[in-house]
N, C-alpha and C positions, 0 to 999 in steps of 0.2 A: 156306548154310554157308560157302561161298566169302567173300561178301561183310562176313557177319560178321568170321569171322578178320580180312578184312584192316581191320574196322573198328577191334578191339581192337590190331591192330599198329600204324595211323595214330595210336591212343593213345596205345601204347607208346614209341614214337617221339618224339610231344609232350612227355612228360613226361621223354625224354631230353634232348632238345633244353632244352626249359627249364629244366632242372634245370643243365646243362650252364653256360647261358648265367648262371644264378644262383652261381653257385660261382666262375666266372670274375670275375665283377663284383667279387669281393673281393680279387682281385690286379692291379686295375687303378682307377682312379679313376670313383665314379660320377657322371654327367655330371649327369643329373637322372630325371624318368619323361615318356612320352605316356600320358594317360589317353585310354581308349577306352569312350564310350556311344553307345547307339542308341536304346533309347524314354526319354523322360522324362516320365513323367506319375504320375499317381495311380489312374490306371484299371487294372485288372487286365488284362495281355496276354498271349495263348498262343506264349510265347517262352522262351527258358533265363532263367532268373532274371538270371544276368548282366548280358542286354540289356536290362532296365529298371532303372531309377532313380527314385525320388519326387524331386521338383520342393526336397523339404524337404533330402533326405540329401546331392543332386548340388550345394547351395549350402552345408550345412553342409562336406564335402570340400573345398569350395574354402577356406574358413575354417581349417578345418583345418589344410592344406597348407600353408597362408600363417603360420601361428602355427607351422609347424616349419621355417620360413626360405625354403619355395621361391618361387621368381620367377615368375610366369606368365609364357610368353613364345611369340611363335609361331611358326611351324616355319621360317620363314626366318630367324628369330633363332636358331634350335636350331642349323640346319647351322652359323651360324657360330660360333656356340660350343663345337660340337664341332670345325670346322677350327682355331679359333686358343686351343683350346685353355682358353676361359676360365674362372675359377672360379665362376661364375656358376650355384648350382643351381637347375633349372630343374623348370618342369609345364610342359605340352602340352595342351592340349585337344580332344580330336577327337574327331566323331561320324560313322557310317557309316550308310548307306543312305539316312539325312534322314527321318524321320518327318515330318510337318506340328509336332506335338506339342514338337519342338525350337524350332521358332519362335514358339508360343502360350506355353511352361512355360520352356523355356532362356534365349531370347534375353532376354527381361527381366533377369535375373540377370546376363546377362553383361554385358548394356551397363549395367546398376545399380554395379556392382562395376569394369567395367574391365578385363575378360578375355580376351586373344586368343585366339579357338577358328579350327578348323578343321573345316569342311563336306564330306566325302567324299562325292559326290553319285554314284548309280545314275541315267547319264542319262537314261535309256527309263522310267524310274520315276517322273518327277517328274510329278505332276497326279494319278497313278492312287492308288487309296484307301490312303486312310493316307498315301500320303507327302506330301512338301511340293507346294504351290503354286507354281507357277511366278511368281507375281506375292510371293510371300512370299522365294521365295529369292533374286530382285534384288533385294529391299530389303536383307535380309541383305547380298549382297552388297557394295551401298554401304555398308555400316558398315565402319570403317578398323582395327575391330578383325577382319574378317569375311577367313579367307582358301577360296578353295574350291578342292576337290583332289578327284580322280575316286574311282569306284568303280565299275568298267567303265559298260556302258550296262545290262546285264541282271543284273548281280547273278550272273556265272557261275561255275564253276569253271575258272579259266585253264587248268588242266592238264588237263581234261576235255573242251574245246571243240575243233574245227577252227580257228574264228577268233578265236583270242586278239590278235591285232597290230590285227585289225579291232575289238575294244571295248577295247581300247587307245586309241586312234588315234582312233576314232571319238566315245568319251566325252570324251576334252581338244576336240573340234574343238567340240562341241555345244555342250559347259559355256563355253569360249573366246569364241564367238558369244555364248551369252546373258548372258554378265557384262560384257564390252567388252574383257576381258582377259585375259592366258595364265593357263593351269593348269598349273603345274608339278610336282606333289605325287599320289602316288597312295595309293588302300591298297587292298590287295588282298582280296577277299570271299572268306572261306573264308580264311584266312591263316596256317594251318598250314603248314609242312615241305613234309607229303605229299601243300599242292595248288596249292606254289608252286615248281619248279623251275627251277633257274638259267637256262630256257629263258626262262621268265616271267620273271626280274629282265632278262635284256638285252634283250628287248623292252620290257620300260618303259625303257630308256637309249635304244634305238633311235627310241621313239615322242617322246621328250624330256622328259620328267618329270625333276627333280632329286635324290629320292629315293621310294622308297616303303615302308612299312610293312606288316609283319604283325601276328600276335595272339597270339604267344609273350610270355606274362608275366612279364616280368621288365624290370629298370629299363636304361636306353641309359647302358653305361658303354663305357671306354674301347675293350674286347675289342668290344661287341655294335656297336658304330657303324663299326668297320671296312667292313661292308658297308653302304652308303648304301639298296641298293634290298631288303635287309629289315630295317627295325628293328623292335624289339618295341614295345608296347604291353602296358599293363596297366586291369585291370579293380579298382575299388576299390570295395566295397560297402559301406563306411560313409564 
């Protein structure tokens, strides 16, 4: 009983917050969107509708975007567009957890097209079923369009864990070694409000990330970018 209520409150809650965060955007400038996927395929998978995307709809969207003036650009290009300000509107592309499926269905499309995405990889995850290939996601890697940004090592709830600093800390060193280079970029699993506390944003500053994201829907305008270690993210189903 306990645990219900507080599911439906963590609800309540989300849809303050993003509602919040929507209403704010129109008294401030909006900068552009991060779009956020996690499966891409055509196979039918036991996940919220959300986290899949057909290979067809996730390449029509980018078509789309692009015929209503947005930039693709990638999240080091974001921050400084949002520091200096520039009128530049932007998409983001970013995928969490790493399916294998992203590198078999996605990556074609992106390097066909020209797309800077971003890889939020669960480091403990990578090899084990379903997700990527450890020999698949160096090659990613080496692509100059290819940036990769944590997602702890276990896929945890930061605000639920003892060792949150430790799959912090531990998923940049992993992912850092197996790419050749720093990981600066996080997103946080579970990316709600009520499982990201301001204890969890200064530990990503302390660990050395640049910024991090959440899964509050709604577009990174001037109000929502004030805070660097939660920006939102949106989910677009056509």
């Amino acid at each position: 009983m306990i645990n219900n209520l507080k599911h439906y409150l963590d609800i309540v809650i989300y849809l303050i917050h993003r509602s919040f965060w929507n209403i704010m955007s129109h008294f401030g400038r909006v900068h552009g969107i991060v779009l956020m996927y996690h499966y891409i395929t055509n196979e039918k998978v036991a996940t919220m509708a959300s986290c899949q995307h057909k290979p067809a709809v996730f390449e029509s969207t980018i078509f789309r975007l692009r015929k209503e003036g947005y930039t693709f650009v990638s999240v080091e290009r974001m921050l400084e567009i949002i520091r200096t300000k520039d009128k530049t509107k932007f998409a983001v592309v970013t995928f969490d957890d790493i399916m294998d499926d992203v590198y078999t269905n996605a990556y074609p499309i992106l390097k066909q097209l020209g797309i800077p995405y971003t890889l939020f990889v669960a480091s403990g995850l990578i090899g084990t079923k379903e997700y990527i290939k450890k020999e698949h996601l160096k090659e990613m890697s080496r692509d100059p369009l290819c940036t990769i940004g944590s997602h702890t090592v276990s896929h945890c709830h930061l605000s639920k864990v003892g060792n949150s600093m430790e799959e912090l800390v531990d998923s940049r060193k992993v992912l850092s070694e197996l790419i050749g280079r720093d990981v600066d970029y996080l997103a946080y699993p579970y990316g709600w409000h009520c499982d990201v506390s301001k204890n969890e944003m200064k530990q990503a500053q302390i660990a050395g990330y640049k910024c991090a994201f959440g899964t509050i829907q709604s577009p990174v305008s001037e109000i929502s970018s004030k805070n660097l270690f939660y920006l939102p993210r949106m989910v677009l189903m056509r």
